[in-house]
C-alpha positions as a Python dict, from the first residue, in 0.01 Angstrom:
ca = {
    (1, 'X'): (0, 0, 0),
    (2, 'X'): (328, -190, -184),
    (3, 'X'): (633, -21, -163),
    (4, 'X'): (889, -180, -345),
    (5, 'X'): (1293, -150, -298),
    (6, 'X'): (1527, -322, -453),
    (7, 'X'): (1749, -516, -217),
    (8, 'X'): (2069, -733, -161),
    (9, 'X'): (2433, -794, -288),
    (10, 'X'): (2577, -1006, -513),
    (11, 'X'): (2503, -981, -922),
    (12, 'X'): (2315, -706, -984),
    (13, 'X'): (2001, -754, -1193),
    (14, 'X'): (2010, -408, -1324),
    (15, 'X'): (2353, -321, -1374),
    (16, 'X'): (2499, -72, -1125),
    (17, 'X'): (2291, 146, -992),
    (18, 'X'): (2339, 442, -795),
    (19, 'X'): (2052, 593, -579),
    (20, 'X'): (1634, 532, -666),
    (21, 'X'): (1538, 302, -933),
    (22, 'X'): (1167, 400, -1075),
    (23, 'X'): (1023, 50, -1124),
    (24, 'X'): (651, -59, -1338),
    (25, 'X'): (436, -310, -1228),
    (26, 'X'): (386, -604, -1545),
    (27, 'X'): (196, -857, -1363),
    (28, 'X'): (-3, -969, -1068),
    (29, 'X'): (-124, -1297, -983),
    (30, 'X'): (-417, -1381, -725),
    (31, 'X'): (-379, -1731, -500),
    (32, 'X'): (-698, -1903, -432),
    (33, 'X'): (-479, -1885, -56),
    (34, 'X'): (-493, -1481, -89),
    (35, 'X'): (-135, -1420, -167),
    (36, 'X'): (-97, -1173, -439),
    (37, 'X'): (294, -1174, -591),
    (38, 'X'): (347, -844, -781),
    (39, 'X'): (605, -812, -1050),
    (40, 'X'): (796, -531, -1161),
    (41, 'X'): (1044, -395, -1391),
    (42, 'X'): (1241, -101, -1407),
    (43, 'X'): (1087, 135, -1628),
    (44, 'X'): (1293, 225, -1985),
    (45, 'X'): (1291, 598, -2095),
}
């Protein structure tokens, strides 16, 4: 199970945001090492 939050300080990449962001996964990518980096957007209404 992936659970991603959206952390840290400095510029934000989303513009200010105030409480939950509802991200969408775009892309995956399997390692021949097993790591599997997930990317994700926030998703547009």
């Amino acid at each position: 199970m992936v659970n991603p939050i959206v952390l840290g300080s400095g510029t934000p990449l989303f513009g200010e945001t105030i409480g939950r962001i509802d991200l969408e996964l775009f892309n995956t990518r399997t390692f021949d090492s097993g790591n599997v980096p997930h990317s994700y957007r926030p998703v547009t209404i």
